[in-house]
ROPA-865828 format. One record per residue: x, y, z of N, C-alpha, C in turn; residue in one letter. Coordinates in steps of 0.02 Angstrom, whole numbers, plus 50000, padded with zeros to 5 digits. Layout:
BEGIN
LUMTOR   nc1   nc2   nc3  cac1  cac2  cac3   cc1   cc2   cc3 residuo
LUMTOR     X     Y     Z     X     Y     Z     X     Y     Z       A
...
This chain:
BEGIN
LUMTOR   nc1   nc2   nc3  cac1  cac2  cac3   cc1   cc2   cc3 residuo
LUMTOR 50825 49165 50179 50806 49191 50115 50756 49248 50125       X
LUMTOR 50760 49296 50095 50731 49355 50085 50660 49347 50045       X
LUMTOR 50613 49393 50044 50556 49387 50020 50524 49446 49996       X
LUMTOR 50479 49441 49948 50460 49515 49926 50372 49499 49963       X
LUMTOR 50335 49539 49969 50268 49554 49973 50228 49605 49918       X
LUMTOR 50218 49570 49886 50173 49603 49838 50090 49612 49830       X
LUMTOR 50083 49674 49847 49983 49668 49850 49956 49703 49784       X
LUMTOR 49904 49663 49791 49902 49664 49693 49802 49680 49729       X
LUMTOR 49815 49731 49673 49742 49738 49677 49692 49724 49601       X
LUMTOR 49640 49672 49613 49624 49620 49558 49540 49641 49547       X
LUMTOR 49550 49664 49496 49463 49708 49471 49431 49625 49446       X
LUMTOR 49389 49617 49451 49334 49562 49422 49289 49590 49356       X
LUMTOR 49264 49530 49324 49238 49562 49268 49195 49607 49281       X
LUMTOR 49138 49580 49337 49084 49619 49333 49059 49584 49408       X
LUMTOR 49013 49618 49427 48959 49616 49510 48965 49533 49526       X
LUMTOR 48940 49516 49478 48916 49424 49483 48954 49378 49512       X
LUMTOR 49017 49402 49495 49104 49357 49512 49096 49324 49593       X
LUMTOR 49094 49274 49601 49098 49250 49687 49159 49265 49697       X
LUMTOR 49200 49310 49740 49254 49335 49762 49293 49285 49799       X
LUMTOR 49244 49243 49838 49280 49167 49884 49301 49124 49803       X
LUMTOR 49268 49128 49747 49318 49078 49717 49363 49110 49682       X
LUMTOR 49353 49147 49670 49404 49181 49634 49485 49188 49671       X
LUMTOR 49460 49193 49772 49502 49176 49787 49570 49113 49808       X
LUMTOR 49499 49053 49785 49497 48983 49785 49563 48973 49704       X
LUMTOR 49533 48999 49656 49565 49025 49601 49626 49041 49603       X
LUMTOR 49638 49104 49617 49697 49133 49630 49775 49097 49673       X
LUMTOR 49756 49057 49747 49779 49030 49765 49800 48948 49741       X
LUMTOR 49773 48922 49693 49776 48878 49662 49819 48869 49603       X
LUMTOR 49823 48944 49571 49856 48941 49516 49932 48985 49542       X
LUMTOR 49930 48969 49578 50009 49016 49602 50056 48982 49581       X
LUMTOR 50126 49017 49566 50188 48995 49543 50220 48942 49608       X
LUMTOR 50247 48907 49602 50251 48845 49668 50310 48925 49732       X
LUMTOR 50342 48925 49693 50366 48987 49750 50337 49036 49772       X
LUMTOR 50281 49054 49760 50232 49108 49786 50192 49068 49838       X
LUMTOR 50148 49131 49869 50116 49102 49920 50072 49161 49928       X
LUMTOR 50009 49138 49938 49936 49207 49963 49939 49224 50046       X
LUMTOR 49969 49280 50083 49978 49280 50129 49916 49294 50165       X
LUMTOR 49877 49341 50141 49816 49362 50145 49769 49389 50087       X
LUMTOR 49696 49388 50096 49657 49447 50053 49637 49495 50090       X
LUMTOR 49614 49531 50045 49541 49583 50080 49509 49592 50015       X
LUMTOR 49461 49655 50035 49424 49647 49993 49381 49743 50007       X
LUMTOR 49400 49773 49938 49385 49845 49933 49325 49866 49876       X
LUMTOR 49290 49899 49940 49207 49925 49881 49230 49967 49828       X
LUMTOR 49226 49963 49760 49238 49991 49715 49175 50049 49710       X
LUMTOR 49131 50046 49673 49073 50058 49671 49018 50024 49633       X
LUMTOR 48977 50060 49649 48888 50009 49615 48913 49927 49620       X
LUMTOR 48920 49922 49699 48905 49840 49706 48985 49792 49686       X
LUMTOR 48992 49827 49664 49079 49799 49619 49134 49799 49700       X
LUMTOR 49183 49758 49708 49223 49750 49741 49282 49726 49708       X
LUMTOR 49354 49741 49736 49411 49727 49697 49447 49698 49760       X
LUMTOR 49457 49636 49734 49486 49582 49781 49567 49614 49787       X
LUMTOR 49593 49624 49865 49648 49626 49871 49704 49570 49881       X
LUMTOR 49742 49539 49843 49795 49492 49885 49853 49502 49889       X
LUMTOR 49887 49505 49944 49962 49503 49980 49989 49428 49961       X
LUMTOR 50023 49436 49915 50076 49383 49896 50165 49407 49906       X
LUMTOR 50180 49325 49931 50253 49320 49958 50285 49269 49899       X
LUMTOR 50337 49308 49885 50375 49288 49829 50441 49277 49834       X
LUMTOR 50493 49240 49829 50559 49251 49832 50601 49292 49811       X
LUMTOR 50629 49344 49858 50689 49405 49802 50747 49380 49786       X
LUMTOR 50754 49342 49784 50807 49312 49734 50811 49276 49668       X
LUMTOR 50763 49265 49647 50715 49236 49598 50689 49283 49535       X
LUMTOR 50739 49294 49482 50733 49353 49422 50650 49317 49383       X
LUMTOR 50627 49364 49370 50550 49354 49340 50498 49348 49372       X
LUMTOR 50500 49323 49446 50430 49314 49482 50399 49333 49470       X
LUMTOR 50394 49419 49476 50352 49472 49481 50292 49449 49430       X
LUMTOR 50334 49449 49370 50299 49438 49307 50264 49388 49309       X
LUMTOR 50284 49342 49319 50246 49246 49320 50194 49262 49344       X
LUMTOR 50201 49307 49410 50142 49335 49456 50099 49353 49420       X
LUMTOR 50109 49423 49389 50054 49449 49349 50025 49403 49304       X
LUMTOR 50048 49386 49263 50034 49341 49194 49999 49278 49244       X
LUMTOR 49979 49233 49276 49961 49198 49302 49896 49221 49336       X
LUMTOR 49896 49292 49362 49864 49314 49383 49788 49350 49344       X
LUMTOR 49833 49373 49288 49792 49392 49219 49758 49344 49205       X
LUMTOR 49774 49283 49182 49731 49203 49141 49686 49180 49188       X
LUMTOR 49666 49187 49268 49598 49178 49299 49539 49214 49276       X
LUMTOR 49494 49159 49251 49436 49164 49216 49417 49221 49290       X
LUMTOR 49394 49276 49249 49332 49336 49302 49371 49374 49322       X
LUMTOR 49451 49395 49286 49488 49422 49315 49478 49464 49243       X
LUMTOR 49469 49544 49262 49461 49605 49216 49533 49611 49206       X
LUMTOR 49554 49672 49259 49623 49679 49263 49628 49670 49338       X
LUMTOR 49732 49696 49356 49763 49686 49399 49813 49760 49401       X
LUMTOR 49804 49776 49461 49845 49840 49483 49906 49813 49543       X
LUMTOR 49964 49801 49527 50007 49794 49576 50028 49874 49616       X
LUMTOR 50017 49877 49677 50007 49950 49696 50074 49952 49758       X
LUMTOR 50084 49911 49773 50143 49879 49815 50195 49835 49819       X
LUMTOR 50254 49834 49823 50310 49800 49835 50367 49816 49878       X
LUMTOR 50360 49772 49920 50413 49774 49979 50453 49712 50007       X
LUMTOR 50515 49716 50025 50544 49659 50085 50507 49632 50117       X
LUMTOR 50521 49569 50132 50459 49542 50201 50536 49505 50243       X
């Protein structure tokens, strides 16, 4: 089975946000076919950081993408979400 990799880049509300739960968060509320392959983590400015995560998703599977986002959106401390990548894995 084939797989997509999607890295989603995830703005927080504001400075205060603990980024470890949010990643605690994130990985918790995933669609049962997704999976957090990795994070990182990019200085925005004034103190602000925007959590990166590489998620693996099934390409055969119509809607993921979306479940993704929308799932991704409803974590409390989550501003917005920039999906900036999608590829085969």
């Amino acid at each position: 089975m084939t797989n997509v990799l999607v890295s989603v880049k995830i703005f927080p509300t504001d400075i205060t946000i603990d980024l470890n739960q949010l990643k605690q968060q994130i990985e918790k509320s995933m669609p049962k076919e997704a999976s957090v392959r990795k994070f990182a983590e990019e200085p925005i400015a004034f103190g602000l950081s925007a959590l990166i995560a590489h998620i693996l998703i099934p390409e055969d599977k119509s809607g993921e993408l979306e479940k993704l986002e929308n799932t991704i959106r409803k974590i409390e401390g989550v501003n917005s979400i920039d999906i900036f990548m999608v590829q085969r894995w």
